[in-house]
C-alpha positions in Angstrom: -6.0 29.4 -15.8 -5.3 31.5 -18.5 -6.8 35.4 -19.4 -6.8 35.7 -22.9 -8.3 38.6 -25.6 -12.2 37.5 -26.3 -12.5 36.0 -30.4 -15.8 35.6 -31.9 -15.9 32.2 -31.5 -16.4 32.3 -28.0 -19.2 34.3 -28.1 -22.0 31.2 -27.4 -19.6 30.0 -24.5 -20.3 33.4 -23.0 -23.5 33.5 -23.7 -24.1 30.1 -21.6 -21.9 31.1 -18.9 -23.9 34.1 -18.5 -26.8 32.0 -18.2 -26.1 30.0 -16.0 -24.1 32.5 -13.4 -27.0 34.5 -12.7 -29.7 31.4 -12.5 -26.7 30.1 -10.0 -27.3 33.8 -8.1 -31.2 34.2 -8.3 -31.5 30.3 -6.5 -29.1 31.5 -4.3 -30.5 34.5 -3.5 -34.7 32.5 -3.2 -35.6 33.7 -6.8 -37.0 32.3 -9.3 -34.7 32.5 -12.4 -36.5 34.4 -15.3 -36.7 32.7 -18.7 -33.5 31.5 -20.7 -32.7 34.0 -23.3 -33.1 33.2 -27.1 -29.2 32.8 -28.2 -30.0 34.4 -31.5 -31.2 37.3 -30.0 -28.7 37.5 -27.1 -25.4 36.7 -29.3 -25.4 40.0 -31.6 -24.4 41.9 -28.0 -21.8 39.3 -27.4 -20.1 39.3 -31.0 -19.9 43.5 -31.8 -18.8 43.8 -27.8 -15.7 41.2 -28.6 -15.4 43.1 -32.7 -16.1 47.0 -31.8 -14.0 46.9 -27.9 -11.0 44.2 -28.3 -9.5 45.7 -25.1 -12.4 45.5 -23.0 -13.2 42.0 -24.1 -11.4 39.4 -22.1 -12.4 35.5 -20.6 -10.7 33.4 -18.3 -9.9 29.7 -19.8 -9.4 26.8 -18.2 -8.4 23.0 -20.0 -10.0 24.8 -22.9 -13.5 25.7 -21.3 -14.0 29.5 -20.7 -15.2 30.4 -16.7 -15.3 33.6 -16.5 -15.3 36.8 -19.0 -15.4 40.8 -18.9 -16.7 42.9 -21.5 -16.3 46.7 -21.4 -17.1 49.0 -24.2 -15.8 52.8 -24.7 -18.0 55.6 -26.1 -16.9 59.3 -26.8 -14.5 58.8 -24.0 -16.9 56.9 -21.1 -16.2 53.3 -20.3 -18.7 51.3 -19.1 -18.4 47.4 -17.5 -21.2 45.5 -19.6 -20.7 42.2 -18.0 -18.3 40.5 -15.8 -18.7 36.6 -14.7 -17.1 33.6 -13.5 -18.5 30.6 -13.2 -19.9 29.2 -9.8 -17.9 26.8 -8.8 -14.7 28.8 -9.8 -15.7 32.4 -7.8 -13.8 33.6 -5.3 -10.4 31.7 -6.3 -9.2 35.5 -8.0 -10.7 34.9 -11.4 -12.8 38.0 -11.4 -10.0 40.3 -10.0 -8.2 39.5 -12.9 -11.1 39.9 -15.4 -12.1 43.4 -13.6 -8.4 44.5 -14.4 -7.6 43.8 -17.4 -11.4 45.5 -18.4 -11.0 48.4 -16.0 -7.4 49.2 -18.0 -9.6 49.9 -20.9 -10.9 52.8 -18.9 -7.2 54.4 -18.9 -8.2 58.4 -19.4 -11.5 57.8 -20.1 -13.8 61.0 -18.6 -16.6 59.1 -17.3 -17.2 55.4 -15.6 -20.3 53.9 -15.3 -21.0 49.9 -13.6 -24.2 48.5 -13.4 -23.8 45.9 -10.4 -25.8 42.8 -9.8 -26.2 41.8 -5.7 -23.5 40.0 -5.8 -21.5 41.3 -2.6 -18.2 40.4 -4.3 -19.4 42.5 -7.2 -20.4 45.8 -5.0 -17.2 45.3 -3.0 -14.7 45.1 -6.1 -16.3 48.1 -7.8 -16.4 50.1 -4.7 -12.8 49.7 -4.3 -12.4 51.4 -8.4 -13.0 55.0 -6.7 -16.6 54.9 -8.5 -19.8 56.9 -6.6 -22.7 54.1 -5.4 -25.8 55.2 -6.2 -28.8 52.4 -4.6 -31.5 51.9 -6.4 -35.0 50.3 -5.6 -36.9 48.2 -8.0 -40.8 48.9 -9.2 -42.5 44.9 -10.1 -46.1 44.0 -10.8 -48.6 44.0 -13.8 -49.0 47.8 -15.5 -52.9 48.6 -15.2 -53.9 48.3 -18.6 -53.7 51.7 -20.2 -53.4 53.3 -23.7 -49.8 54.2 -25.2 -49.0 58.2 -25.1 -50.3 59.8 -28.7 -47.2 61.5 -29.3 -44.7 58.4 -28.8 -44.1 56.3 -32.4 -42.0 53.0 -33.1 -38.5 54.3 -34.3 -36.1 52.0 -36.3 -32.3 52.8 -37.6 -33.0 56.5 -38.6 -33.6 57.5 -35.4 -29.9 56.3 -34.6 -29.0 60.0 -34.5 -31.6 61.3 -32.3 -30.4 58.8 -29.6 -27.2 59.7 -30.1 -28.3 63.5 -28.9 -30.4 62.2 -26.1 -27.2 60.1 -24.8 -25.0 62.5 -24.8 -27.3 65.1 -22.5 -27.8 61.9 -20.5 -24.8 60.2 -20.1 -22.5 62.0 -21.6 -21.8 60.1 -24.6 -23.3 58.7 -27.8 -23.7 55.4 -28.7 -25.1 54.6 -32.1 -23.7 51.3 -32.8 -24.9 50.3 -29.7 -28.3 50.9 -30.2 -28.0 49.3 -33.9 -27.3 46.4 -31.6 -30.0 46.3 -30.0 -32.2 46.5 -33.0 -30.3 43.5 -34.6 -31.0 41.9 -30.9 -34.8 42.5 -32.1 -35.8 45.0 -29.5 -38.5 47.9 -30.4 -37.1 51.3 -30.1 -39.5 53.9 -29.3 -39.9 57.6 -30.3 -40.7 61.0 -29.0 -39.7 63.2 -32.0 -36.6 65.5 -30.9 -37.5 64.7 -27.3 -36.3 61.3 -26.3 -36.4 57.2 -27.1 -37.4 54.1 -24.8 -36.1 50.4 -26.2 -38.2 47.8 -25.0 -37.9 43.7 -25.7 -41.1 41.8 -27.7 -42.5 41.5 -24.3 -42.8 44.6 -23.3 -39.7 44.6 -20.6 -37.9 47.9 -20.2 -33.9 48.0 -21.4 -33.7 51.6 -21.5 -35.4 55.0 -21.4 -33.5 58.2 -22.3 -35.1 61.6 -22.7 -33.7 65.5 -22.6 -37.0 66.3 -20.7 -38.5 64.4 -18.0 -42.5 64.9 -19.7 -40.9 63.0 -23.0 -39.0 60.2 -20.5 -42.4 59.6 -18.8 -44.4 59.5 -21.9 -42.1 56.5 -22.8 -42.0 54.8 -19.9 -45.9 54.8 -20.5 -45.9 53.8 -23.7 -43.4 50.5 -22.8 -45.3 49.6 -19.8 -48.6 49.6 -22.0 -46.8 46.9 -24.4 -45.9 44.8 -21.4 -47.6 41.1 -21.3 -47.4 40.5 -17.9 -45.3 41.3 -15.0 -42.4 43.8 -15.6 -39.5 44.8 -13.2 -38.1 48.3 -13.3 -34.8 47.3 -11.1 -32.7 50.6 -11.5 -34.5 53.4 -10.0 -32.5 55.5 -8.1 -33.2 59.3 -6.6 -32.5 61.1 -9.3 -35.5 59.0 -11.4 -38.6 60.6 -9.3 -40.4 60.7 -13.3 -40.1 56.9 -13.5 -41.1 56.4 -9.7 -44.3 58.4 -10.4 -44.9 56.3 -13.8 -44.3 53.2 -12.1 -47.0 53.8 -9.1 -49.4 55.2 -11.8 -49.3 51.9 -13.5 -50.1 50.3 -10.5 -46.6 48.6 -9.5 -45.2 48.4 -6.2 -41.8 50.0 -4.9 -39.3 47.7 -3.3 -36.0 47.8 -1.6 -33.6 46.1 -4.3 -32.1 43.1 -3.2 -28.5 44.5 -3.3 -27.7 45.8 -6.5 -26.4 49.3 -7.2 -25.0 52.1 -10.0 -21.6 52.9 -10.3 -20.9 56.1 -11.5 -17.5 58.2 -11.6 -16.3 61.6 -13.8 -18.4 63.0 -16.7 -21.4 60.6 -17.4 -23.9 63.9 -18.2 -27.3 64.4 -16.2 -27.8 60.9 -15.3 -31.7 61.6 -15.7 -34.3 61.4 -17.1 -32.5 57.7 -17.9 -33.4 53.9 -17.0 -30.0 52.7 -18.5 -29.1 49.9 -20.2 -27.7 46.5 -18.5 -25.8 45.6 -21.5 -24.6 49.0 -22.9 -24.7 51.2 -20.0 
């Protein structure tokens, strides 16, 4: 087994492995796995993770087939673990300890930390040990009542970039343009509340992130993505310092449960941490 840098070229291998690790951990876990991802839209992440953070970009390789990989990105000084994998039938054989270290160097100085954790027990138990706060969080699932969008949230696009980038510093204590550029090429709709806050949501309505300075704007967008949802939506990160979204979510008519496991990560200066649904990919 060999850890090597991440290239471009090995951004559809990671795409499949990630695929297919967490459908391996919802059957494992008695849920049903959710759709497969479009590659076109899920490759842009991939490819500017491996181009804009070399040093928090790394797989594991083995007979020339990548099983595992870790991708960390650095903004203004906070890290953040976007992703870190190995495949199933090669976890627990000290792949993902070596992944986690050579992306957790790329946090060397850095002010703030921030992990996202999936259920995995191996997961919550490796980032516990990096010295990080665990904040639980509970999920909000169901349908949204139907209801019409907030009058004063619009669809943003690329000259908003610098209104998010004010809103993410407040709430997590760093900026990160390029990242939601990303997610625009990844065809996700970014919503607005003029000087106040953003939301992006995906075509279907899901939630990937709400960030406000005021927790009126952050519920107004949290509205406004639940009213474009098609069907069942899962809010999976709310933890106790997001009463705003808790309130939304029960207003829409979706029911609170005890997450299965999964958890925030937090250490150093990572701002208010609220009003903000964060991103699984970008922290």
């Amino acid at each position: 087994m060999t850890i090597r840098p991440m290239r471009v070229e090995d951004v559809l291998a990671v795409h499949d492995l990630n695929v297919l690790t967490f459908e391996a951990l919802d059957i494992s876990m008695g849920v049903e796995p959710p759709p497969r991802p479009d590659p076109a839209v899920a490759l842009p992440r991939y490819r500017n993770l491996a181009t804009t953070d070399p040093d928090g970009a790394w797989v594991a390789e083995e007979d020339g087939e990548v099983v595992g990989v870790a991708l960390a990105l650095r903004r203004e000084d906070v890290w953040g673990l976007s992703l870190l994998l190995v495949r199933p039938d090669r976890q627990s054989s000290g792949i993902g300890g070596a992944l986690l270290a050579r992306a957790h160097a790329y946090a060397e100085g850095a002010r703030g930390r921030i992990i996202m954790a999936s259920p995995d027990p191996r997961a919550l138990r490796a980032y516990s040990r990096l010295g990080l706060d665990l904040h639980p969080y509970v999920a909000a699932v169901g349908t949204p009542k139907p209801a019409a969008p907030p009058a004063g949230v619009r669809v943003g696009d690329a000259t908003d970039i610098p209104l998010t980038e004010t809103v993410d510093r407040h709430v997590r204590g760093a900026a990160r343009g390029q990242d939601i550029a990303t997610l625009l090429e990844m065809r996700q709709t970014l919503l607005i509340v003029p000087e106040r806050g953003y939301a992006v949501v995906n075509t279907d309505g899901a939630v990937r992130i709400v960030a406000a300075l005021d927790d009126e704007a952050a519920a107004d967008l949290l509205r406004a993505a639940l009213a474009r949802a098609t069907g069942r939506v899962e809010l999976e990160t709310l933890t106790a310092k997001q009463q705003w979204a808790v309130a939304v979510a029960l207003e829409a008519g979706l029911e609170l449960r005890i997450n299965s496991g999964g958890a925030m990560f937090t250490s150093g200066d990572v701002g208010t941490f609220t009003p903000y649904l964060p991103s699984g990919a970008f922290l």
